[in-house]
N, CA, C and O atoms as a DFTB+ gen file, in Angstrom:
448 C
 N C O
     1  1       0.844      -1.177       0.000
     2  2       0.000       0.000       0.000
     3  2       0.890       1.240       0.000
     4  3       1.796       1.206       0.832
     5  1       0.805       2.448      -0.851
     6  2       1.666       3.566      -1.043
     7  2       0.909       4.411      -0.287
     8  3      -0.285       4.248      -0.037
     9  1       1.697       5.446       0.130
    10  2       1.507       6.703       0.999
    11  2       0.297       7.360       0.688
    12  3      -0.282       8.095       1.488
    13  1      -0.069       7.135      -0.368
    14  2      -1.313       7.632      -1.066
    15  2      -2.310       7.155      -0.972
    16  3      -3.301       7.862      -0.790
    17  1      -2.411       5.717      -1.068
    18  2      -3.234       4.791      -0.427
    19  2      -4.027       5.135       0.812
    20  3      -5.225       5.282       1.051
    21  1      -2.872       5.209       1.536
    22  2      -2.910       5.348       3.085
    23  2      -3.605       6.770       3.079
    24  3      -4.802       6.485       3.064
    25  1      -3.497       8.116       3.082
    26  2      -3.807       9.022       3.015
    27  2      -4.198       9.619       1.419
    28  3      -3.346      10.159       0.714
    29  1      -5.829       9.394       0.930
    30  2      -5.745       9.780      -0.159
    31  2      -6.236      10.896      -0.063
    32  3      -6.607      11.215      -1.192
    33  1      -6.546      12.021       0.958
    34  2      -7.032      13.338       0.626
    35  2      -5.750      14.506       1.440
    36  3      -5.467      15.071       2.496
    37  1      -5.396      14.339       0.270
    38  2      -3.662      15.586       0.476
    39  2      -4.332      16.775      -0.224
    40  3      -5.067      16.518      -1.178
    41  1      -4.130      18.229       0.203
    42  2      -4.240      19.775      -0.037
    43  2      -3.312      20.255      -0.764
    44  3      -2.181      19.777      -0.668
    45  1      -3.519      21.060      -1.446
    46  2      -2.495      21.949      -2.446
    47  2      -1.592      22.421      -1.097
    48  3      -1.991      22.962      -0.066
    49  1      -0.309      22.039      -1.463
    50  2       0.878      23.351      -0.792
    51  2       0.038      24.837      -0.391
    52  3      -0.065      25.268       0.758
    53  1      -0.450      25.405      -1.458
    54  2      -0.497      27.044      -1.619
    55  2      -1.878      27.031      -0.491
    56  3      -2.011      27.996       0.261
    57  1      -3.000      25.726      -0.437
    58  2      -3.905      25.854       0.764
    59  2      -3.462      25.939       2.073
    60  3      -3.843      26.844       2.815
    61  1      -2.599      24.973       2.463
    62  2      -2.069      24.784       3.443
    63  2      -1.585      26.268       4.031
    64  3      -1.985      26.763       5.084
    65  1      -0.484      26.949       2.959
    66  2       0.591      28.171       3.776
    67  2      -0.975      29.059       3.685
    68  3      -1.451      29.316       4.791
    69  1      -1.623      29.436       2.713
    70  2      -3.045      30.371       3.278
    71  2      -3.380      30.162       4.779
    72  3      -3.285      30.986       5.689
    73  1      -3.811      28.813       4.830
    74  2      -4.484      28.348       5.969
    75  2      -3.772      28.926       7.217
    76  3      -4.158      29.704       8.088
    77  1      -2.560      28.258       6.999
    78  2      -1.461      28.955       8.292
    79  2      -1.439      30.055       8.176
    80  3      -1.778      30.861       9.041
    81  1      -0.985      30.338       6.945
    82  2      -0.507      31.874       7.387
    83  2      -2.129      33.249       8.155
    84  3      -2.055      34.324       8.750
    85  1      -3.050      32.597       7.797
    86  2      -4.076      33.205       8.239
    87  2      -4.664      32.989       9.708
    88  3      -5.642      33.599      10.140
    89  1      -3.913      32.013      10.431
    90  2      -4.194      31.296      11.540
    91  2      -3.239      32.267      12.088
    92  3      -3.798      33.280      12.510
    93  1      -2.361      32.258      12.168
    94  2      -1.146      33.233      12.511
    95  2      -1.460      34.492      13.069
    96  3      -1.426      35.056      14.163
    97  1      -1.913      34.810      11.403
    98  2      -2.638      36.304      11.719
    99  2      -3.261      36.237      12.277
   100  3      -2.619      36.181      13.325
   101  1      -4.408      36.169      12.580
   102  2      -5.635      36.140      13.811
   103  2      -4.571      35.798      15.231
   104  3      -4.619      36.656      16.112
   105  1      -3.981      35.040      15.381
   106  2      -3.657      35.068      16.952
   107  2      -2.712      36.249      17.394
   108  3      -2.638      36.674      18.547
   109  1      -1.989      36.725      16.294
   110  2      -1.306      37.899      16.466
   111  2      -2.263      39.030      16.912
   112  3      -2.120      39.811      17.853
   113  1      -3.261      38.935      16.026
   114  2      -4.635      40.088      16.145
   115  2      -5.164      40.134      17.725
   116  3      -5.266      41.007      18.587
   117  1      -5.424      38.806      17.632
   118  2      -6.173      38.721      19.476
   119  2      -5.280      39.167      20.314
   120  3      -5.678      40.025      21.103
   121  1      -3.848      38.738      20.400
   122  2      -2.878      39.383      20.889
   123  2      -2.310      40.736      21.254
   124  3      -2.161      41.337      22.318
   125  1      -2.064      40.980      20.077
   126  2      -2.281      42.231      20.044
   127  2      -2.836      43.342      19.953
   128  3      -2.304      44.440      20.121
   129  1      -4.155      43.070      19.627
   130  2      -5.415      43.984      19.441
   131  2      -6.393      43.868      20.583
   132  3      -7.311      44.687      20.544
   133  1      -6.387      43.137      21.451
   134  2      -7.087      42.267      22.347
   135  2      -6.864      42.114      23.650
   136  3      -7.469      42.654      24.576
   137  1      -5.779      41.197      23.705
   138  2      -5.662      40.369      24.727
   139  2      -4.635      42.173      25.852
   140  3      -4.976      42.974      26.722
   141  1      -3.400      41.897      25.031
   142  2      -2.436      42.579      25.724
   143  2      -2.707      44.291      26.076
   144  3      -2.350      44.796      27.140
   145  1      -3.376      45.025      25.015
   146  2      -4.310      46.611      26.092
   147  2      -5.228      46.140      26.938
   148  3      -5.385      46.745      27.998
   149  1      -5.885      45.173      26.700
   150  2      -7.314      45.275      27.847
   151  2      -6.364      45.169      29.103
   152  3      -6.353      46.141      29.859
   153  1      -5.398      43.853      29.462
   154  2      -4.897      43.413      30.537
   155  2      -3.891      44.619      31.126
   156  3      -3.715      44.737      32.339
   157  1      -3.083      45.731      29.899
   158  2      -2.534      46.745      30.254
   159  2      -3.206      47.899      30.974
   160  3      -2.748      48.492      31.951
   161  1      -4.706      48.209      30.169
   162  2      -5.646      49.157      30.759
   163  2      -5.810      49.069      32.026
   164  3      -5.402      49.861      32.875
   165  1      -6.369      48.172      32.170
   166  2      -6.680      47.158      33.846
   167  2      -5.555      47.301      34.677
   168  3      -5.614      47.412      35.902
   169  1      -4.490      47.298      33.972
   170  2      -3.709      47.014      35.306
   171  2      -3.556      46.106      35.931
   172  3      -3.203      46.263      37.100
   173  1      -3.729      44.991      35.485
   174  2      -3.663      43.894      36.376
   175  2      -2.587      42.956      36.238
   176  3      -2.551      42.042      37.061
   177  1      -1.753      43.009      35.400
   178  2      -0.217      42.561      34.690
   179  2       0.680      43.602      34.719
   180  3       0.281      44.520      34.003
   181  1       2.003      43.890      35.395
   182  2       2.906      44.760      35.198
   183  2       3.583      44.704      33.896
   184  3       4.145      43.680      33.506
   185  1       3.551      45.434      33.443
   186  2       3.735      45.706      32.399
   187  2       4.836      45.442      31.427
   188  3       4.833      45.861      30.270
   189  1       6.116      44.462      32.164
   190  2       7.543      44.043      31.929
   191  2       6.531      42.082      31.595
   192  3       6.302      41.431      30.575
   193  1       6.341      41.937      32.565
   194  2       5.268      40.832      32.910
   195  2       4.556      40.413      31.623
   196  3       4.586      39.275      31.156
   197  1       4.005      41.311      31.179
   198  2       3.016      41.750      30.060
   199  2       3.460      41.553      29.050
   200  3       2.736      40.893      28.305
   201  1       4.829      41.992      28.488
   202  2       5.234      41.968      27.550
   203  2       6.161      40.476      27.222
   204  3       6.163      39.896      26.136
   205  1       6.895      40.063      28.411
   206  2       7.580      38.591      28.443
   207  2       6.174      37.617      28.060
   208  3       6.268      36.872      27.084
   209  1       4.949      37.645      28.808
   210  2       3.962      36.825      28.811
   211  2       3.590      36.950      27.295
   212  3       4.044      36.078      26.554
   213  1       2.881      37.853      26.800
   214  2       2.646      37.832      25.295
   215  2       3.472      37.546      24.602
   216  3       2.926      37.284      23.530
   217  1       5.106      37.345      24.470
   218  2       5.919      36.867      23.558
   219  2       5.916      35.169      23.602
   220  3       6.186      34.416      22.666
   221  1       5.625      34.898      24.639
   222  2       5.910      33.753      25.394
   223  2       4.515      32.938      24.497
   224  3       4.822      32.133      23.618
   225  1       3.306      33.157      24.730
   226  2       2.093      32.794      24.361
   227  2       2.402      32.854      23.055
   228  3       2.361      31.700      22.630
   229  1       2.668      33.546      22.268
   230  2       2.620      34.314      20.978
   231  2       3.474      32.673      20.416
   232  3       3.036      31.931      19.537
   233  1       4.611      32.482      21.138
   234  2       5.521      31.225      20.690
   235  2       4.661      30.228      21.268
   236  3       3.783      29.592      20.685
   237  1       4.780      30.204      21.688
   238  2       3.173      28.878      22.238
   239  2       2.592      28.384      20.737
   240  3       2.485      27.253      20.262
   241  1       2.226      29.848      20.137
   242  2       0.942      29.605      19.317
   243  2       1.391      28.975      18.265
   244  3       1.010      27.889      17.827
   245  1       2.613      30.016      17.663
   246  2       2.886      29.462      16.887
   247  2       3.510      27.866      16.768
   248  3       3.324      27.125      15.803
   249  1       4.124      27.605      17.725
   250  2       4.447      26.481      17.408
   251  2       3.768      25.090      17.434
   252  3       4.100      24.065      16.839
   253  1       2.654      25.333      18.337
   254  2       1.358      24.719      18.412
   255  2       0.844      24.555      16.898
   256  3       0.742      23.441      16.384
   257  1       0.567      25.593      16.307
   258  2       0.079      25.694      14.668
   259  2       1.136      24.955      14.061
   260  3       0.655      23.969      13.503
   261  1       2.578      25.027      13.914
   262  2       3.402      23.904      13.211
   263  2       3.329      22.547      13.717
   264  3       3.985      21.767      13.026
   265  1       2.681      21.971      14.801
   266  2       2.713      20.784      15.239
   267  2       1.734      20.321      14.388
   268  3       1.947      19.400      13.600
   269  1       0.430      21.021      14.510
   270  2      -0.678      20.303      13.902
   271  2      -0.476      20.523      12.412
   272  3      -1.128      19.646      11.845
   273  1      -0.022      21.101      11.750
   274  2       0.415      21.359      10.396
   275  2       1.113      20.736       9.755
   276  3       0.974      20.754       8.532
   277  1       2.291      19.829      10.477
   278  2       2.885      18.607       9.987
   279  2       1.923      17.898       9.925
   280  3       2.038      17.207       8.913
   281  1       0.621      17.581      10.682
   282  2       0.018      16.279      10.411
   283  2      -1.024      16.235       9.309
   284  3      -1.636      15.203       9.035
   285  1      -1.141      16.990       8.903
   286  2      -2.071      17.619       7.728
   287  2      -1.034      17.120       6.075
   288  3      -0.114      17.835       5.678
   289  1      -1.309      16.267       5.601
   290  2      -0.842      15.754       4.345
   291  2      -1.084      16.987       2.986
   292  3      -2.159      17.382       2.535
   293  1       0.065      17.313       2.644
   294  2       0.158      18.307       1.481
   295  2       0.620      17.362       0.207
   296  3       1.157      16.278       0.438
   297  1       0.424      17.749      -0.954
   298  2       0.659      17.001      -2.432
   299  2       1.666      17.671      -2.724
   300  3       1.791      18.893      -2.658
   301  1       2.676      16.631      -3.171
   302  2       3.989      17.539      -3.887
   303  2       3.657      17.745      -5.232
   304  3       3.084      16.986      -6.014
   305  1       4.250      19.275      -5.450
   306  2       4.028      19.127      -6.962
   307  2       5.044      18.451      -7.936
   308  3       5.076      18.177      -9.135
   309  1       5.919      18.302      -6.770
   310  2       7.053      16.876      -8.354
   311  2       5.641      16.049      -8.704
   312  3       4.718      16.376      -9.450
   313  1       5.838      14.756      -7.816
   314  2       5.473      13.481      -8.109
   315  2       3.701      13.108      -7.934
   316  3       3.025      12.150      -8.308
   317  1       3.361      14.422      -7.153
   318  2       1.736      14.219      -6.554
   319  2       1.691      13.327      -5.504
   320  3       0.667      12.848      -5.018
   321  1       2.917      13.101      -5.143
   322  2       2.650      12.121      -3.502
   323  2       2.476      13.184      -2.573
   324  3       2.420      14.394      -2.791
   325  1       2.379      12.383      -1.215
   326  2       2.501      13.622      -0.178
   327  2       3.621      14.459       0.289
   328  3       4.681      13.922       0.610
   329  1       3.481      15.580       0.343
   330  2       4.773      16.125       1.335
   331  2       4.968      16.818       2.770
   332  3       4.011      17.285       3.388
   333  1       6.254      16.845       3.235
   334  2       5.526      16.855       4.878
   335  2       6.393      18.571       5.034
   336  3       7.361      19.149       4.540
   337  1       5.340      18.827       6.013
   338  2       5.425      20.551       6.560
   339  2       7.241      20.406       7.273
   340  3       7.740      19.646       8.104
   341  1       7.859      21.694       6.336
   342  2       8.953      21.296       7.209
   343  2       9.199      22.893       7.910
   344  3       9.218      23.855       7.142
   345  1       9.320      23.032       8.892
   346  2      10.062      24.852       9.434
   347  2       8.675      24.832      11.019
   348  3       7.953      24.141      11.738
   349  1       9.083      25.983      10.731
   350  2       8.347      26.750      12.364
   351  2       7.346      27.292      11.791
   352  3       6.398      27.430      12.564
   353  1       7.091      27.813      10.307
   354  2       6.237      28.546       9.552
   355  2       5.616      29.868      10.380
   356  3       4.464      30.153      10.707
   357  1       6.973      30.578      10.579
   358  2       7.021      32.185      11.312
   359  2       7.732      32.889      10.527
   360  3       8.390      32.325       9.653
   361  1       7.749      34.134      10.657
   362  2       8.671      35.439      10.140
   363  2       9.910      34.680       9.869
   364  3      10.466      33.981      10.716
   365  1      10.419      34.885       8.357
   366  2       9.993      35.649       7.912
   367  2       9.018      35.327       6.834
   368  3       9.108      35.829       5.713
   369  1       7.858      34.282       7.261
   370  2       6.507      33.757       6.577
   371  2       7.033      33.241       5.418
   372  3       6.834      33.602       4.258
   373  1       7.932      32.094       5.978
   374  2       8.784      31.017       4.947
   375  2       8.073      29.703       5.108
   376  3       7.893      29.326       6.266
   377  1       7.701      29.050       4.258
   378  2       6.670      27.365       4.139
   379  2       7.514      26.650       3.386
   380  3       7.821      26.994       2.245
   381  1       8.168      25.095       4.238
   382  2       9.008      24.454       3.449
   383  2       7.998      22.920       3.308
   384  3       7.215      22.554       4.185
   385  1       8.208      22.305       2.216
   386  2       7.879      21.402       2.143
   387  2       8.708      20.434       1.706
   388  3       9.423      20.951       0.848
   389  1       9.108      18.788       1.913
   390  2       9.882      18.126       1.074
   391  2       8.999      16.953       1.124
   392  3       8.090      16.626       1.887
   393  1       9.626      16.323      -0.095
   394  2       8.501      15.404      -0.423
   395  2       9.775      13.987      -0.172
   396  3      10.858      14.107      -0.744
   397  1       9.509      12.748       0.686
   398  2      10.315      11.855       0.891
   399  2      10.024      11.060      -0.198
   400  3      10.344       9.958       0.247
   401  1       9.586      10.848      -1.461
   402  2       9.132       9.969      -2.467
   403  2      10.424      10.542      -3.774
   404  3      11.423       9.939      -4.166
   405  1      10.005      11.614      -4.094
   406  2      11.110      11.745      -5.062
   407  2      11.907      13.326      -4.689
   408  3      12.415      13.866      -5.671
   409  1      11.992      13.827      -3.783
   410  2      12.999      14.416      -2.679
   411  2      12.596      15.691      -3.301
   412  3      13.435      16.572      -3.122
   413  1      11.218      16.169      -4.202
   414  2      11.052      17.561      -4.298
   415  2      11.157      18.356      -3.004
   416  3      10.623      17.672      -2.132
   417  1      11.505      19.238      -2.611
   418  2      11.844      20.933      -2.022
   419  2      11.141      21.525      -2.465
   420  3      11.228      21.730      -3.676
   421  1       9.933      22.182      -1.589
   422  2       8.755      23.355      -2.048
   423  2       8.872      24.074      -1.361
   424  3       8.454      23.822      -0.232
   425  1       9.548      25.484      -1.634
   426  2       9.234      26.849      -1.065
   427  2       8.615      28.207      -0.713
   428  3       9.205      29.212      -1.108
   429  1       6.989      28.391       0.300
   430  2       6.570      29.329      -0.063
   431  2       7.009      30.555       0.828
   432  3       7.219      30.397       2.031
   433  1       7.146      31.804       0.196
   434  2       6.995      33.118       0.829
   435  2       6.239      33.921       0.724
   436  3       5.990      34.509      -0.328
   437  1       5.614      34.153       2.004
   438  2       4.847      35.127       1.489
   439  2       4.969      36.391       2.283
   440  3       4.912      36.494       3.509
   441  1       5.195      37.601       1.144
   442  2       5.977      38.883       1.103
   443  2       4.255      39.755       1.238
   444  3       3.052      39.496       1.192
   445  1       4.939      40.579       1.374
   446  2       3.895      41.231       1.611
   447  2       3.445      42.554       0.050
   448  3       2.450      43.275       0.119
């Protein structure tokens, strides 16, 4: 049974880095639009506190989002087998993919 077999519903590369990269955004948003003035307004986090804690979470998130993102099957565009999420998929909003079947390297950036 081939990899394909096993997993026959693989996503375009270019869905996948959307997907992330839009997941990203939003937690940055809550973060920063959200989470970190209300708790500053308030007063209820010193403000050194505040800023270690939101960097801290912020890496949480992201790397949380690359865990589950490896497990999500992408299609290489060499061969059309699968390929697996490779990086941290953070700044500077670099998406690697390699495909272990015929060793394609897929690189997305996305620039602004």
């Amino acid at each position: 049974m081939t990899s394909s077999e096993q997993q026959p519903f693989a996503i375009p590369a270019r869905l996948h880095v959307v997907v992330l990269f839009l997941i990203q955004f939003v937690v940055l948003l809550l973060l920063g639009g959200g989470a970190v003035p209300a708790l500053y307004e308030q007063r209820l986090v010193a403000t050194p506190l505040l800023v270690v804690g939101a960097i801290v979470v912020l890496g949480g998130a992201v790397a949380a989002v690359a865990e589950v993102a490896r497990l999500i099957p992408v299609r290489c565009k060499g061969c059309g087998d699968h390929a697996a999420f490779r990086g941290a998929a953070w700044w500077p909003f670099t998406y690697r993919y390699a495909c272990a079947r015929c060793g394609h390297a897929m690189r997305y950036d996305v620039v602004s």
